[in-house]
Structures are given as structure tokens and as C-alpha cells.
N, C-alpha and C positions, 0 to 999 in steps of 0.2 A: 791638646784637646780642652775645648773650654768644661767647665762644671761647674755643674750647680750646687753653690753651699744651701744644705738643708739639716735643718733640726727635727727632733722626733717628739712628739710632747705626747706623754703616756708610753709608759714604757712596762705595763699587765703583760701579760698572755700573749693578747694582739702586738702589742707595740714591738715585743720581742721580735716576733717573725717581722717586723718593719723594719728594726735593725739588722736583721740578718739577709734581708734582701738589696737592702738598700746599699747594704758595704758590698753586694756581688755587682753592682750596676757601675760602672767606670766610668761616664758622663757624671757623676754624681760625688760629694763630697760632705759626710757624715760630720759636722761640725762638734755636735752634742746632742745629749738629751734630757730631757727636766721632767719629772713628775711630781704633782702634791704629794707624796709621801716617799720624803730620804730614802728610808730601806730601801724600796723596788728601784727606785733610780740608782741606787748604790749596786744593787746585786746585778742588773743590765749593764752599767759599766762596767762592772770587773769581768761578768761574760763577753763581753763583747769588744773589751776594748774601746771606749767610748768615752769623748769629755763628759762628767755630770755638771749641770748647771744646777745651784743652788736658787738660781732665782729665773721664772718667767724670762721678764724684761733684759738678762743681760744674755741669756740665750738667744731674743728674739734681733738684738743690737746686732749682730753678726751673722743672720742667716740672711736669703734671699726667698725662703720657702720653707714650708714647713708642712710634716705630715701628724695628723690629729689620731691617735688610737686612743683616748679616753674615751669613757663612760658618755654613754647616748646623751643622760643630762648637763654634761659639761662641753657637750660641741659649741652650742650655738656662746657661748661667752668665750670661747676660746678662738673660734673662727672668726668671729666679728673683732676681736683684740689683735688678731694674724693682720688680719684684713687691712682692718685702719692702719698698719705700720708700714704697710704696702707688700707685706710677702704674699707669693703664692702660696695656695691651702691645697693640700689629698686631705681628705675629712671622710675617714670612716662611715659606714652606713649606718641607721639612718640619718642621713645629711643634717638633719634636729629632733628633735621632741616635740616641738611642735610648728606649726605651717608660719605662723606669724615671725618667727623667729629665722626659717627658712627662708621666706623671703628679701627678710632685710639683708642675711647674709649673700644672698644673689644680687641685689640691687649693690651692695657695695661693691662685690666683685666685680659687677659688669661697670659701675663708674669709675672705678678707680684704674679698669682694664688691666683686670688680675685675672689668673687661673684660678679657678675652684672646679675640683673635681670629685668626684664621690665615688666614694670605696664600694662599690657595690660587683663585687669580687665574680660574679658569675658569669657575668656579662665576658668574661675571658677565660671558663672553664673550657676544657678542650674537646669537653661532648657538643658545643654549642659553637665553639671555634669551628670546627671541623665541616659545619654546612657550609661555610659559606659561598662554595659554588653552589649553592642550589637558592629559587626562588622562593622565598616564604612567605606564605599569606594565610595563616590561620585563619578558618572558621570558628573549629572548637578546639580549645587546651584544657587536658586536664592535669594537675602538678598534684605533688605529694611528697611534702619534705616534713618528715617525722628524725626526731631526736631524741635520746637517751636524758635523761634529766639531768639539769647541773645548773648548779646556784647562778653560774655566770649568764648573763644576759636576761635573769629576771626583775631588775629592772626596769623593765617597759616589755609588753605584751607580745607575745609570741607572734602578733601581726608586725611588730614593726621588729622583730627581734628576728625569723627566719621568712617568715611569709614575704618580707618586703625585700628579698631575691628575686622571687617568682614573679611579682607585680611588675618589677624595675623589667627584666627579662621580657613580659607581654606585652609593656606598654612599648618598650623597642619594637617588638614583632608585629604587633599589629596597629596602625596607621589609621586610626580612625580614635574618636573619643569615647569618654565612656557614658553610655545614657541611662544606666539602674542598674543598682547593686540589691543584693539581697546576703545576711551574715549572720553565722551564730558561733558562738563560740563560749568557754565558761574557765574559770580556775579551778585549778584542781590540786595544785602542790604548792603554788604562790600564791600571792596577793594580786596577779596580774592574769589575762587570760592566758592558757598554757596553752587550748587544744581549738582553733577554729576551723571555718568553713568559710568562704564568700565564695558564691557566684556572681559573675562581673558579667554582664551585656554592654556588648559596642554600639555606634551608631551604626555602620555597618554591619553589623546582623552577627558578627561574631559574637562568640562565648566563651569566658573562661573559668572553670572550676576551680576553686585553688586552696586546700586543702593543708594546713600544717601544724602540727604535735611538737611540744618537749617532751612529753612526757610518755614516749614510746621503749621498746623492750630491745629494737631492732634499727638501727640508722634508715631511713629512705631518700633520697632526693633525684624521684622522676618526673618527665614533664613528658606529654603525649601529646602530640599534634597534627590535629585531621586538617586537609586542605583539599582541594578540587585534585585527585588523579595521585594523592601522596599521603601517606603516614608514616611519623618521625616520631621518634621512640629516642628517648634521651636520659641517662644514667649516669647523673655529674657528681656520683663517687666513681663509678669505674673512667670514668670520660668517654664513654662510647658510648654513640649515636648507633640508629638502623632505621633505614630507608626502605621500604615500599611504595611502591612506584606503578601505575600503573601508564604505559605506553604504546603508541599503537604498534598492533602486529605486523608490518612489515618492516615496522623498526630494527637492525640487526642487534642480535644484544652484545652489550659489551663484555672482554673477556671479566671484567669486572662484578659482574652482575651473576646471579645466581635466579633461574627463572623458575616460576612457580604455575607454566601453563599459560590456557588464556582464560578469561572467565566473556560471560554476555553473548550475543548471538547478532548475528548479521554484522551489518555497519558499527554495530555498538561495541563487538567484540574487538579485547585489548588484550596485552599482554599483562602477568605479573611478573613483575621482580624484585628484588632484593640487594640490598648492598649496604655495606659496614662501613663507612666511610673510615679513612685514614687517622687515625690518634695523632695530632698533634703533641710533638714533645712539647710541654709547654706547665711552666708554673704559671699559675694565676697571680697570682700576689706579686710576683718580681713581673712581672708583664705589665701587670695598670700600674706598678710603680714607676718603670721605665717608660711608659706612654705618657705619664705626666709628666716626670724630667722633661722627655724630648718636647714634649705640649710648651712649656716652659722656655726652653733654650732656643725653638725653631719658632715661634711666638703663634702656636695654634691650637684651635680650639680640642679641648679635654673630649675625650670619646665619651666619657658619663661626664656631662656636665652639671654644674651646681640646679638646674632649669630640670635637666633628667630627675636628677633626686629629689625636688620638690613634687615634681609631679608625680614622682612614686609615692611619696609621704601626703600629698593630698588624698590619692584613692586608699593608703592604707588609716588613712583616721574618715574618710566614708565606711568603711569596713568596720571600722571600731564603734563607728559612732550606730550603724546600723546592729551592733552586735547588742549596744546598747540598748537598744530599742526592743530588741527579742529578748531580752531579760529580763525587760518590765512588764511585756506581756509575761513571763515564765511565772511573774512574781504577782499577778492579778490575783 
């Protein structure tokens, strides 16, 4: 079986689960891993069993690819250093800190006819896995991902810190651009905003609400989405989805479905129903790591590409930039 040698660079919190997935992936071969500070790269070796590279460069001399779980601010120097040596990058979300930096690391990708792919971990949660026989076309989303507070990931603002989830997720689902945002949001425990709101308008007439906190008492992370004849209810800490459907009445229901009547009159009259869709067993983190390997080895394009995660990180500093805005009127 061929494999792919790959290096781990940042080896925190995140990087840990990087190693630990990564050794469960059998196409795949764990060369080493290096971080700016000895300790942590020391104490992930010895967990892990794992070469530590004392330096960068003689890590990077002996891999074929590499995956990024540093700090937001240290992507785009680290990606762009992967890049030009010719390895493929998995680079953590969000893909940079800022857009200009973004970009250049997709231009080099796409010249040098590299993989770059973006950790944007939800895009394979298994409440979101689990539609995919069904048709999606969003009018309105509303999300709601609130978190308990902790030092890690402040950073950079809770928009590009949990919010840019949900965005990466909408801008998948819905097929159209974006034409007016509208944002507020403020600090409250960091130096960075902790607790926002945007509302996002499509050119196609969709809308998405999107709603996210650190500094909550209680975890959330739901997403709710109205379509023509369908409401989907999505709860990517439990991984279950729920469908509401409506279908016409001489539709036979299936033994699957759970019917709620019919609602409307005459020709208008439909059926309700309901249905759970099936939980995919499925980790999220060992899946888009294994979708990159094979992106890799079968020479095809990354399901979140480097082009996805820019375009999430351009509507989320609109977001920021518009939050901006509402805080200098706050401050009139």
C-alpha cells in the first residue's frame, strides 16, 4: 500500500488529536512532528510515540505533506514555507488571519499544483453528513454556536474563531453570492469580540442568521433550515439531524417516516412528516484527514479547498469589518 509521509507542525491541544488520528489512518505515515516550543513537542512525542524534529527545515526535507494545527497567526508563514518546498498542506481553520495572505497561499497552491485543504471540521460532522440524500436549497438559516469560555482561541475574534463554521457550512449550501451583510457584536472577556451576530443576504433572496458566543454558560451548536416543502434541524454536538417534510397526500408514507396529518385545503392540501435520519458512525477529524491523504495519493481535488476557506474568511472579516462600523456609531 503506498503512503503518504506526513509531518505535523504544532503539536497544542489541536495538533494532539492530529496525531492521534493520523496514526489510525493506514494510507498514511507519521514521519514527525515539530513545534516552536521544545516542551510541547516533547511531551507529544513521548505520548504518542512520535519522531520530534528540533528544527522546521529538516522535518520539512523528508515529508511529502504536511498538516498545520498552529495558532491562526502563524498559518499563513507556515503554509506559504510548506508550499514553496512543494508539500501538500491540511491547514487548520481559519485558512489565515488575514485575506491577502489567503490568497497568496491559494495562488501558490494552485501553481505549483499542490493540495491545500482547510480544516474546517464541520463540513464532516455527522448531523450534516447524514442529509445527504436529500436536496438542499436554503432560503433561511438560522445557527447558534455558543461556547463556554477559555483562553484558547482568543486570539482572533470569535467570528473567525467559532462563527467561521457556520459561514464555511452556508456558503457550501447555498449557491448563490453574497449581496449585504449587516453585524454587531462586542468584547466582553478578551480583547477580541467574544459574542457576535451577522445577518448575511444572498443574491438569490436567501438569508442567514448566524449567531455565536464564547462566553456562554451552556455549549450550543444548531443550525435550522427552512426550504420550499422542508425544515432541518441540525444538532452537531449530538450529530442528529430531523426532517420535516412536507409531501403530497397520495404520497404512500414510508415505513420510515412518522406522519403528523395533513395541513391546507383543496389542491393545496399535503401531508406532514417527520424523520431522523440515520447517525453516521463517523469521526470528523480522522475523515477530512483521510479525504486529504487520499486527495493526495489519488491526485484530487480537496473537498474544502484552499478557494472554500478564503471565501469563508472574506465574508467573515465583512462581518468584522461591518461589526466595526456598528461600534463607532455605539461610540458617537
Amino acid at each position: 500500500m503506498e503512503k503518504l509521509k506526513i509531518g505535523i507542525i504544532g503539536t497544542g491541544h489541536l495538533g494532539k488529536f492530529h496525531i492521534k488520528m493520523l496514526n489510525q489512518i493506514d494510507n498514511c505515515e507519521i514521519v514527525g512532528v515539530f513545534d516552536a516550543n521544545p516542551d510541547t513537542a516533547k511531551t507529544a512525542s513521548d505520548e504518542f510515540k512520535v519522531k520530534k524534529f528540533d528544527s522546521l527545515d529538516e522535518l520539512l526535507n523528508v515529508i511529502e505533506a504536511v498538516s498545520i494545527a498552529a495558532i491562526t497567526g502563524a498559518h499563513y508563514e507556515l503554509a506559504k514555507k510548506c508550499l514553496l518546498k512543494g508539500l501538500h498542506v491540511f491547514l487548520e481553520k481559519p485558512i489565515t488571519a488575514g485575506i491577502p495572505e489567503a490568497e497568496e497561499i491559494v495562488k501558490i497552491a494552485a501553481d505549483k499544483k499542490l493540495k491545500l485543504q482547510v480544516g474546517h471540521i464541520e463540513r464532516f460532522n455527522p448531523a450534516l453528513i447524514s442529509l445527504e440524500k436529500y436536496i438542499i436549497k436554503p432560503m433561511f438559516v438560522q445557527t447558534d454556536r455558543l461556547a463556554q469560555f477559555s483562553t484558547r482561541g482568543t486570539d482572533v475574534a470569535v467570528v473567525l474563531d467559532l462563527m467561521i463554521h457556520d459561514i464555511d457550512i452556508i456558503l457550501s449550501l447555498i449557491k448563490s453570492d453574497v449581496k449585504d451583510i449587516q453585524a454587531s457584536g462586542v468584547a466582553v472577556v478578551s480583547n477580541n469580540i467574544d459574542i457576535a451576530n451577522a445577518r448575511i443576504e444572498f443574491e438569490n433572496g436567501a438569508v442567514a442568521n448566524v449567531t455565536s458566543s464564547r462566553i456562554s454558560q451552556k455549549k450550543m451548536r444548531k443550525m435550522r433550515i427552512f426550504q420550499k416543502d422542508n425544515y432541518i434541524a441540525l444538532d452537531f454536538i449530538t450529530g442528529i439531524s430531523e426532517v420535516y417534510r412536507l409531501i403530497p397526500v397520495e404520497e404512500k408514507i414510508n415505513s420510515d417516516y412518522i406522519s403528523f396529518g395533513e395541513i391546507g385545503i383543496g389542491d393545496l392540501k399535503k401531508q406532514v412528516v417527520y424523520e431522523q435520519p440515520e447517525i453516521k458512525e463517523i469521526n470528523a477529524l480522522k475523515y477530512e484527514l483521510e479525504l486529504f491523504v487520499n486527495a493526495v495519493l489519488k491526485n484530487e481535488k480537496p473537498l474544502v479547498s484552499g478557494e472554500d476557506g478564503l471565501r469563508a474568511l472574506r465574508v467573515a472579516e465583512m462581518i468584522l469589518d461591518k461589526i466595526k462600523e456598528s461600534q463607532k456609531v455605539m461610540n458617537l
